[in-house]
N, C-alpha and C positions, 0 to 999 in steps of 0.2 A: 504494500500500500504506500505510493508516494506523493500522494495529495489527499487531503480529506476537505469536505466544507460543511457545514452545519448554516442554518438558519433560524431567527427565533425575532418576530415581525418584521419589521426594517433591516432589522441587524447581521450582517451576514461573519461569519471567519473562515477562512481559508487555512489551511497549514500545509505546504510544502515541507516535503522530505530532503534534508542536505544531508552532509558528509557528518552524521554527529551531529545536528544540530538543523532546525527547522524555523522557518519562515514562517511567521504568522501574520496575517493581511485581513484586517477590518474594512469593512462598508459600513457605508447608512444610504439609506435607498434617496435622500434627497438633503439640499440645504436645509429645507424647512426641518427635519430631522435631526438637525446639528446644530440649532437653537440652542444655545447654553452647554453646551457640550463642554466637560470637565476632563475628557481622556479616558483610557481606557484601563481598568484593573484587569491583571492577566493571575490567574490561578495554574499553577504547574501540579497534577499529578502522576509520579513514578509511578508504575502497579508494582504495589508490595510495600511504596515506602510510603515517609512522609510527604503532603503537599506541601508546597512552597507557594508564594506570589513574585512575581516578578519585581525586582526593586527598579526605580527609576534612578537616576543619576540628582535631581534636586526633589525636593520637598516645596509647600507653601510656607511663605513671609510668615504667617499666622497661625499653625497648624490648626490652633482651638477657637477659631473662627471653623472650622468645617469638620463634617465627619470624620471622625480619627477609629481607629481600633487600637487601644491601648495596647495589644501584646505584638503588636508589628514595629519594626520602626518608622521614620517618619517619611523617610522614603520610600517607604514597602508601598507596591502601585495600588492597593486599598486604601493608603492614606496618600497618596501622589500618584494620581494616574497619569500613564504615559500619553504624552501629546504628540502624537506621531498615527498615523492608520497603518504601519507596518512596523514589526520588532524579529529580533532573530535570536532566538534561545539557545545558546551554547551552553550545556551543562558542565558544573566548576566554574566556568565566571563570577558566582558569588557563593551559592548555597553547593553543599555537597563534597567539598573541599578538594583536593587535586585528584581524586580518582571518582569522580559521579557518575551515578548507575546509568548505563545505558541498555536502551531496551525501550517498552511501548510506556509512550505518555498520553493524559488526558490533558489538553488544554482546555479552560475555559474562561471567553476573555466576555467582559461585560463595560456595555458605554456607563459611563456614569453624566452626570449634570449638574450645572450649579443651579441655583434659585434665583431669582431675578435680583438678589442681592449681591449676587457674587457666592455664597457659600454653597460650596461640595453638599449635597446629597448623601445619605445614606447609602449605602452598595443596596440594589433590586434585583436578587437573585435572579426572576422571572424574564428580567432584561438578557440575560448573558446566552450564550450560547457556546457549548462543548464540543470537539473534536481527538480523535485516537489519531495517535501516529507514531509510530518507530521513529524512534531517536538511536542511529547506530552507526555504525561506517556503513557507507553503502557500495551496496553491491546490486549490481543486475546482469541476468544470465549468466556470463563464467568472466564480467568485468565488475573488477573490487578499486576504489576509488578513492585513493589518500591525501589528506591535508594538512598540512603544519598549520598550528595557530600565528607562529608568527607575529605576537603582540606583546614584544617587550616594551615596546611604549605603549602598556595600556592598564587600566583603572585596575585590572582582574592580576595581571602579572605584580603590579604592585601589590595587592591585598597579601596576596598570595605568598611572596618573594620578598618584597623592599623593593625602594627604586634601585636602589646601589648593591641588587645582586651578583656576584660575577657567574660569567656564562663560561669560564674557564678559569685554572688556577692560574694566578698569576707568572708562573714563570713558562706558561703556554708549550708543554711538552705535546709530544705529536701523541703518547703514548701514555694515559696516568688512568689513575683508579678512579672511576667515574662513582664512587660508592663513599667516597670520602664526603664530608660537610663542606657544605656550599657557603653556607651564612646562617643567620638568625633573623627572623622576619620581625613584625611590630608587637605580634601576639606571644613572639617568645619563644617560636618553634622554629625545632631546628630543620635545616633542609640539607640536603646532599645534590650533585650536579647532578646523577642519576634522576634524582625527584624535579629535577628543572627541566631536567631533557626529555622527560615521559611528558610532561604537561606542554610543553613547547611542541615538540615536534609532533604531537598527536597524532592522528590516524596513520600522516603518513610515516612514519616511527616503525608504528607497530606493523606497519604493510613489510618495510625493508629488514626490519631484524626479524618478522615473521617468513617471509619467503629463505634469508641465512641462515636462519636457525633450523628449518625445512629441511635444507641441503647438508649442513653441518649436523643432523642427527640422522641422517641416511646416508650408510655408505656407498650406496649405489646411485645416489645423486651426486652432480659438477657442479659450476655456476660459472658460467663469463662472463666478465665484467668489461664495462664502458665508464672510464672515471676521468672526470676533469678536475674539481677540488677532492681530496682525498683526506680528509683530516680529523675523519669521528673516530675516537678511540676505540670504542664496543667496537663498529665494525670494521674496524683495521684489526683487531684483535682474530676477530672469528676468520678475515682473509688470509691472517698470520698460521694460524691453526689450517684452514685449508692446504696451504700450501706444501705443509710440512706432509700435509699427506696426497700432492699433486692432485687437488680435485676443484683447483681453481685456476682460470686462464685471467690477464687482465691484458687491455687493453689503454695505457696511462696517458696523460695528456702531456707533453715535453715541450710546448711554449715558454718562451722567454720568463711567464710568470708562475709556472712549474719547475725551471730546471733551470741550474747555475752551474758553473764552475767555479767561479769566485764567490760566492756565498751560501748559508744555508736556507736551504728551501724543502719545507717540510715533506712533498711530493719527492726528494731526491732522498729521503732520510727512509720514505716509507718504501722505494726501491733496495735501498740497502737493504733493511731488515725484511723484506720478503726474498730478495734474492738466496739470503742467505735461509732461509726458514725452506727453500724449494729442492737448495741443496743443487745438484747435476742437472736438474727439467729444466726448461726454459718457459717459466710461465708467465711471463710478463715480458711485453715489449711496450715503447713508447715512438710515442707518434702525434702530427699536428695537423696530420692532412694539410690545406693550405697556408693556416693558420689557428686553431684549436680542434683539437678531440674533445667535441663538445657533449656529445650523450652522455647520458646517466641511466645505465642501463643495465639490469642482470638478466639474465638468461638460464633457465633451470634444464639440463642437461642429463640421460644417462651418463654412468660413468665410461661404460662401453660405446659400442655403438646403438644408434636407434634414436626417436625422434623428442622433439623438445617438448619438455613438459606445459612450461608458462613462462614469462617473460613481465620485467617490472621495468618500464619509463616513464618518463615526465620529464620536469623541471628542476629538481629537485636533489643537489651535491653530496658527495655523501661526507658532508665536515660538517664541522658545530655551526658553523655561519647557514649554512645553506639548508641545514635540518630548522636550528633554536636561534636562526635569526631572523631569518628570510621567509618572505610569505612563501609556500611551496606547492606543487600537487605532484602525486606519481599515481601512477596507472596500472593494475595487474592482469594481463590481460590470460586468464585460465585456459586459454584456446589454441590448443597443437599446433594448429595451419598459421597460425601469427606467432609462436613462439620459435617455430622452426623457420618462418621466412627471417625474423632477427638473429638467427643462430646461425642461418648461412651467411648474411650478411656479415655479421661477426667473422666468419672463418674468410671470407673476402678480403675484410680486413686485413687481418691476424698475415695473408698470406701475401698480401701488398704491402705490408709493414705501414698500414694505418700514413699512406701516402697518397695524396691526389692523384697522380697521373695516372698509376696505376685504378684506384677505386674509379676515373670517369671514366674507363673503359667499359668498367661493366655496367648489368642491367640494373645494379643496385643506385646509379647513379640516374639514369633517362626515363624510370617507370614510375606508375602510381599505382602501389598496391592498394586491392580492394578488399576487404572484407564483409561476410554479412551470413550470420548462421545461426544458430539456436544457444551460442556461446557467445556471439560476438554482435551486438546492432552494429549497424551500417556504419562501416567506417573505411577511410580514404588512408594511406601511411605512405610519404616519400624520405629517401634517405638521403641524404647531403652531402658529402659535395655536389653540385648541379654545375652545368655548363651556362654563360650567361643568360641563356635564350629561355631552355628550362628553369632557371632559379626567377627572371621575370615574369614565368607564365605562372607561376605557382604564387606567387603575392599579386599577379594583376586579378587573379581568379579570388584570391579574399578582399581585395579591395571591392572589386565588383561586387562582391558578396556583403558588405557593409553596405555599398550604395544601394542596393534594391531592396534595403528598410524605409529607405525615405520614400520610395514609390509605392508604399502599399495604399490602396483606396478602402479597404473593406474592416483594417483593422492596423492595433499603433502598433509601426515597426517600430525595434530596439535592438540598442546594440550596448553590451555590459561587457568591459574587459579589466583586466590587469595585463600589462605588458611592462616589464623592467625600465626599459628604457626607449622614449619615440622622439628622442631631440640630437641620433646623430647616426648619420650611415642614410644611406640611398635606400626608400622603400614606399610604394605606391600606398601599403598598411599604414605607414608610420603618419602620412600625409593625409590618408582618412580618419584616422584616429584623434590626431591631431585638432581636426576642421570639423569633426563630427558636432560638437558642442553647440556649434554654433545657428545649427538646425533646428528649426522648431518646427519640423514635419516627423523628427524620432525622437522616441527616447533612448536618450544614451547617459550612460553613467560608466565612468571610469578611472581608473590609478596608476599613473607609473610614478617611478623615482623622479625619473627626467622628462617630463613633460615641456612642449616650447613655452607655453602659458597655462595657469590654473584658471579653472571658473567655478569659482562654489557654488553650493545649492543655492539659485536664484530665488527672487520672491516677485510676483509681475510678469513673469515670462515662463516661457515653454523651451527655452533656450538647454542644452545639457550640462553635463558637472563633469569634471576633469580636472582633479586635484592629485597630488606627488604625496607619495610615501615618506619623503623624506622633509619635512618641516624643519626651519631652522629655530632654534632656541625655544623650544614649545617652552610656557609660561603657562599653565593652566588655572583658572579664574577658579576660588573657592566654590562648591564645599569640595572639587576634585582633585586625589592626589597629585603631587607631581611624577611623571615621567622619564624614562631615561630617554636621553636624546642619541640617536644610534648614528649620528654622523660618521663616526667615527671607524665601525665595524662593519662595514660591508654593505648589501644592498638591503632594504624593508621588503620591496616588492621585486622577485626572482620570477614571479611569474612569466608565464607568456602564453597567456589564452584570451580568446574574444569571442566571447557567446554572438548569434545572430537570432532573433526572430524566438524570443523568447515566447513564450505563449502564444505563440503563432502556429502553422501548417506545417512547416518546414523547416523544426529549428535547429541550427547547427554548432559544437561548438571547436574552438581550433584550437590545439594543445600541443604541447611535447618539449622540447629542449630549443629550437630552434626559437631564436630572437627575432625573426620574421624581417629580416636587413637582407639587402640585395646580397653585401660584401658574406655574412654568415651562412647564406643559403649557396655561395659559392666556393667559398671558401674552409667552410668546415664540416666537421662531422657532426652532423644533426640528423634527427630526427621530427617529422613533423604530420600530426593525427587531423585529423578533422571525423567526428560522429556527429553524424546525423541520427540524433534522439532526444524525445521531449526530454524524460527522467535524467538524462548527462546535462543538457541542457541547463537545466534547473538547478542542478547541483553545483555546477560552476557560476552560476548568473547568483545564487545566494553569497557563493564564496566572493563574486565584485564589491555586489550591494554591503557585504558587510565591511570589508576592508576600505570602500569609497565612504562609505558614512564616517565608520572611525578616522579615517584623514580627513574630511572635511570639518571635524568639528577640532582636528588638530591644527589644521592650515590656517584656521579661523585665530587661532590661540599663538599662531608663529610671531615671535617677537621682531626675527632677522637680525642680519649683523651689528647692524649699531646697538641694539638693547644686548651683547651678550656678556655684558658685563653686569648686566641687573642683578640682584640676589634674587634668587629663585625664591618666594614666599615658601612658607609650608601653609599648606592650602589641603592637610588631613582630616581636619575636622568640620563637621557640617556646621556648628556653630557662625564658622567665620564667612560662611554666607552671608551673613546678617548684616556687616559690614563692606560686602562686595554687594549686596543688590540682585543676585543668582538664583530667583524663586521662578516657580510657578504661576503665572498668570492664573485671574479670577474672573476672566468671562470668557466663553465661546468664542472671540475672534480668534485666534490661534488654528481653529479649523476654516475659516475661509477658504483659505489659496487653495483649499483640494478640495473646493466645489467652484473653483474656478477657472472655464476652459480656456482661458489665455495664461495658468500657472503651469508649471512642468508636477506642482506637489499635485494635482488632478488629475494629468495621466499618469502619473505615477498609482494615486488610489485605485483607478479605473485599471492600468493592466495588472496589479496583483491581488487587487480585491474581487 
C-alpha cells in the first residue's frame, strides 16, 4: 500500500509512502472552509506502540489564550497546529529516539479553528480524519530503495547529537573503531560514531552493509566493486576481510584527488592495506577513464562461475562524507538480467583497465539498456563514458523531458529534483533546471549546492523554489536550535535525481551516479537510470520536497559573509521566542495563498492534496 486517502466532510488526507517516512497532504474542499482556520493537529499511531502528535517547530505568543492540553508540550501540534496543508513524518526526528519503530502507522490529522477572537478551539475529534500506511524502507517488486538522512544541519540531528558533534575522530584515521564515544548530547547521553552513523546514513546504510554482510557471511558469494570516495571504516573493514579471502574484485578511482605520490591520500593508504590483505591475487586495479571512476557500485556474484545475483547503485560514496554527510540515494536492484548486465560491464572494465578508449569501443559505451519484468518496473540504464554525440542525446532527451511539464493542458506539470551541483560544466539539464523556476505554467521545487540563483518559496506568485544546500553562516531565529554549518566538509546535497510528472500519467524519475554535465557523461565512469513509475516516482519527489523545505527555511536564516563574525545566539530554549517575536499567528490568513490560483502554495495544495 503506497498511498492511502481518507475523507470526513470537506476534509480530505492523503498519505504517500516514502523511503521511511511518509507525506501527508490536507485539503478543505473550498476558501469559505478555511474561514479561521488554526492548522492542522496531526496524531501519529505505531500499531503496538505508543501515539505520539506531531510537534510543530513554534508554539503561540499566549498559549493560555487558547486551547492547550496540559500533558503535551506547547509545541505539540494539539496545542500548535501546523500551518502548512502538507508535513513529512520521519520517525526519530523527535519522538522515539535514534532507533523508531518502523512498520504500519495510523495517521490522523484534524483542521482545527480559531473563534472570531482569535483563540484556538478545542480539538473536534469528529473533524479529523485517519489513514494506515507503512512506514519502512521501500521496496517494490525485487527494487529496494535507500536514503541517507543527511541532516547534520538540522533541529532533529541537534536534539539528538549536539551541534558540535564530531562525525569522525579527530585525528581522521582511514581505519578506527566506529564503537568508540562520539560525544555527550544536552540530555546527558552518551553516543558513539556507530550510533551517529546508523541515524545518519539511514536506509541507505543498512541497504550497503546489508547487501556486505550478505556476501561476507556466504562463502559462495563475491562482490565487485565501483569506488570513487572510499573512506567508511565498517566497510573498508568487511572489503579488508574479503580480500584476504579473494572474494572481492575492486574497481578504484586514481584521479589527481584519489592518488599522490607526494602526499597522503586516504584512497592510496586503502590500496596499501588491501593489496596487502589479497596477498598474490590481483584484486584491485585503479583507473579514471577520462577523468573519474565515478560509480558506486556493488555487484553480488557467485564465487565460481554462473550468473549475478543483485546489484547496489546510486549516488551515494562509500566514506563518512558521502554516507553521514551528504544527502544520498542507492538502488538495489534484486533482478539477474540487470545485475549481470553490471557484472559484465564490470569485467569490461576490469579488462580495459577502467580506461576510455578502450570502454568507447564497446556496446557498454553506444546503448540504452532497457528493462521491465515482474522484478524490475520500466527502467532505461546507460553506462559512461559516451562519445560527444551520444552523451548530448542522453541530456537533450531529459531536458526535453523537463520541458513537456510546462505543456500539459489537462493537469499541473512538475518537476522536483536534487542535483549537487547546476552552476558549472556544459549541460542542456543544468540550463533547464536552472530557468525552470521561473515558470508559472509548472510546479517545480528544487536543491543543489551550486545553484546560479536561489528563489525561495514565493508568496503572490506561481513562480518555482530553487534554493542551495549549502547556506552560509545559518543564524537561526529562537525558539530553534543552532546548527552546524557544513561548509567546510564536503557537499549537503550528493544527489543527482529529477522527478518529472509527479502525479501525472507518465511519471518519471532520473537517478544514479552520473552529474548529468556534458564533460561527466563523456568523460567518466557513470552510471545513469531513468524508471518510469508512479510508486519511485513518489518516493524520490518526497525525498526533494523535504530537503527543498529544510533549505529554504535555512537560506531564509543565511546571515553570509559579512555577519560571520556575529556570535551565534543560543536560541535552545523556547522561552527566548518571546523576545525574538517567533509565534504562531491568530487568524486564518496564513491559509490564503493556497486558495489562491495566482500563488505556487495552491498548486502546491491542489497536486498533493
Amino acid at each position: 500500500m503506497n498511498s492511502a486517502k481518507s475523507k470526513k466532510g470537506g476534509f480530505s488526507l492523503k498519505a504517500y509512502r516514502g523511503d521511511a517516512k511518509t507525506l501527508l497532504a490536507f485539503d478543505l474542499q473550498d476558501k469559505r472552509s478555511a474561514k479561521n482556520l488554526a492548522g492542522f493537529t496531526i496524531l501519529c499511531q505505531p500499531k503496538g506502540r505508543p501515539s505520539f502528535y506531531i510537534h510543530n517547530n513554534l508554539r503561540f505568543e499566549k498559549p493560555g489564550q487558547h486551547a492547550q492540553d496540559p500533558k503535551e508540550p506547547e509545541n505539540s501540534s494539539i496545542n500548535a497546529p501546523i500551518h502548512k496543508f502538507r508535513w513529512v513524518h520521519v520517525p526519530g526526528s523527535v519522538h522515539q529516539g535514534i532507533s523508531p519503530f518502523l512498520g504500519e502507522y495510523t495517521y490522523t490529522a484534524t483542521p482545527r479553528f480559531f473563534d472570531d477572537s482569535g483563540s484556538l478551539q478545542p480539538l473536534d475529534p469528529n473533524l479529523g480524519a485517519s489513514v494506515v500506511i507503512d512506514v519502512k524502507g521501500f521496496e517494490k517488486k525485487g527494487l529496494e530503495l535507500g536514503f541517507t538522512r543527511g541532516y547534520t544541519q538540522s533541529q532533529a540531528f541537534v536534539n539528538h547529537f549536539g551541534k558540535d558533534a564530531r562525525i569522525q575522530p579527530n585525528d581522521k584515521e582511514l581505519v578506527f573503531d566506529t564503537s568508540q564515544e562520539s560525544g555527550v548530547n544536552a540530555m546527558g547521553e552518551h553516543f558513539t560514531f556507530e550510533d551517529e552513523y546508523a541515524w545518519l546514513g539511514f536506509t541507505a546504510r543498512e541497504k550497503i552493509f546489508g547487501l556486505l554482510n550478505e556476501v561476507f557471511d556466504s562463502k559462495s558469494l563475491r562482490v565487485d566493486v565501483f569506488a570513487y570516495d572510499l573512506k567508511e571504516p565498517d566497510i573498508i573493514k568487511i572489503l579488508l576481510k574479503l580480500a584476504r579471502q579473494g572474494r572481492v574484485r575492486i574497481i578504484l578511482d586514481n584521479a589527481a584527488l584519489h592518488h599522490s605520490k607526494s602526499k597522503a591520500i586516504p584512497e592510496d593508504e586503502f590500496e596499501t592495506l588491501f593489496t596487502k590483505a589479497a596477498g598474490k591475487a590481483q584484486l584491485l586495479k585503479r583507473g579514471h577513464f577520462g577523468r573519474y571512476a565515478h560509480d558506486k557500485v556493488l555487484i553480488v556474484r557467485p564465487k565460481g562461475n554462473g550468473a549475478a545475483k543483485k546489484v547496489l547503485t546510486g549516488s551515494s560514496n562509500f566514506a563518512v562524507t558521502g554516507l553521514y554527510v551528504n544527502s544520498n540515494h542507492v538502488l538495489v536492484f534484486n533482478d539477474g538480467q540487470i545485475a549481470q548486465t553490471y557484472a559484465d560491464m564490470f569485467d569490461e572494465c576490469w579488462n580495459d583497465d577502467a580506461k576510455r578508449p578502450g570502454f568507447l569501443k564497446s556496446k557498454w559505451s553506444s546503448q540504452t539498456f532497457s528493462f521491465s519484468s515482474a522484478k524490475t518496473p520500466k527502467t532505461t540504464i546507460t553506462f559512461s563514458p559516451h562519445d560527444p554525440a551520444f552523451a548530448d542525446s542522453i541530456l537533450q532527451g531529459i531536458a526535453k523531458r523537463i520541458a513537456q511539464e510546462g505543456r500539459k493542458s489537462k493537469s499541473v506539470g512538475s518537476v522536483l529534483f536534487a542535483v549537487m551541483q547546476i552552476d558549472k560544466g556544459k549541460s542542456p539539464v543544468y540550463t533547464a533546471l536552472n530557468d525552470i523556476h521561473k515558470e508559472q505554467s509548472i510546479f517545480s521545487y528544487g536543491i543543489s549546492d551550486s545553484p546560479l540563483g536561489i528563489a525561495l518559496y514565493p508568496v503572490g506568485k506561481k513562480t518555482g523554489v530553487l534554493v542551495t544546500g549549502k547556506p552560509i553562516n545559518t543564524i537561526l531565529p529562537a525558539p530553534f536550535n543552532q546548527v552546524p554549518n557544513v561548509g567546510g566538509i564536503g557537499h549537503q546535497v550528493h544527489h543527482k535525481f529529477v522527478v518529472c510528472g509527479f502525479n501525472g500519467p507518465d511519471p518519471v524519475v532520473y537517478c544514479g551516479s552520473s552529474n548529468l554535465a556534458q564533460g561527466g557523461e563523456e568523460l567518466n565512469g557513470d552510471n545513469l537510470l531513468a524508471i518510469h513509475d508512479a510508486d519511485i516516482a513518489t518516493v524520490f519527489a518526497i525525498e526533494a520536497l523535504t530537503l527543498v523545505d529544510h533549505f529554504d527555511f535555512l537560506d531564509r536564516s543565511a546571515t553570509g559573509p559579512k555577519s560571520a563574525k556575529k556570535k551565534t545566539p543560543n536560541a535552545s530554549k523556547q522561552q527566548a521566542a518571546i523576545d525574538k517575536g517567533w509565534f504562531l499567528s491568530t487568524s486564518g490568513k496564513w491559509a490564503e495563498k493556497y486558495f489562491d490560483p495566482a500563488d505556487l502554495h495552491s498548486v502546491d495544495r491542489q497536486l498533493f492534496g
